[in-house]
C-alpha positions as a printed Julia matrix, in Angstrom:
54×3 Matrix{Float64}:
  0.0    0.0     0.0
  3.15   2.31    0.56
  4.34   2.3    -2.91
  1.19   2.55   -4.21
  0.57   5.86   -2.42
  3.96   7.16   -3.31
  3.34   6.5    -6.86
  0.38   8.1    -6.54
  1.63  11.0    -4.94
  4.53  10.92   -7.26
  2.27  10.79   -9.8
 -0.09  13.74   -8.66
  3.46  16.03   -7.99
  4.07  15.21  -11.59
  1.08  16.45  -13.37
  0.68  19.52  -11.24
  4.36  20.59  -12.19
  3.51  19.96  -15.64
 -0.27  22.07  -15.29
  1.82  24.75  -13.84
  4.61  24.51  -16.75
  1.84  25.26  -19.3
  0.05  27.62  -17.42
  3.45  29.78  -17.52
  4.5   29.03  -20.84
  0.68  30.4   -21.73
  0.77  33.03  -19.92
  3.98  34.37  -21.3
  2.58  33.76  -24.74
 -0.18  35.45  -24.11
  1.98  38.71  -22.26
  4.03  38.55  -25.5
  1.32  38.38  -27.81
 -0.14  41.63  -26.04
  2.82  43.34  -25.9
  3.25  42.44  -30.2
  0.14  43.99  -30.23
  0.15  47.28  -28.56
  3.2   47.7   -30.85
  1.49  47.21  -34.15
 -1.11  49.8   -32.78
  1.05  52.11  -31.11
  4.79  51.81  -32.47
  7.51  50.72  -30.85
  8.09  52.62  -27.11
 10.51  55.54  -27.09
 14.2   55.13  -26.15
 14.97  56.4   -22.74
 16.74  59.75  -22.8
 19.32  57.98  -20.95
 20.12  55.87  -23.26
 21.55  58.85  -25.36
 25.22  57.73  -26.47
 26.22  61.16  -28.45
């Protein structure tokens, strides 16, 4: 019954690392996507004055 619950629990850590592992790898698609976006609207952002090199 021990191994049987470890695999089990091995089993369940498993899939909820690899639910979480998409749910990043979505997110950040979707973050990116957004981001593509906003620049085909807008244009890309505006260098930082800062980043002057003259």
């Amino acid at each position: 019954m021990t191994v049987h619950a470890l695999a089990g629990l091995g089993l369940f850590l498993t899939g909820a690392a690899l639910s979480q592992a998409i749910a990043f790898g979505i997110a950040a698609w979707r973050e990116t996507r957004r981001e593509r976006q906003i620049d085909d609207t807008l244009g890309p952002p505006a260098p930082y004055p800062s980043d002057d090199t003259k």
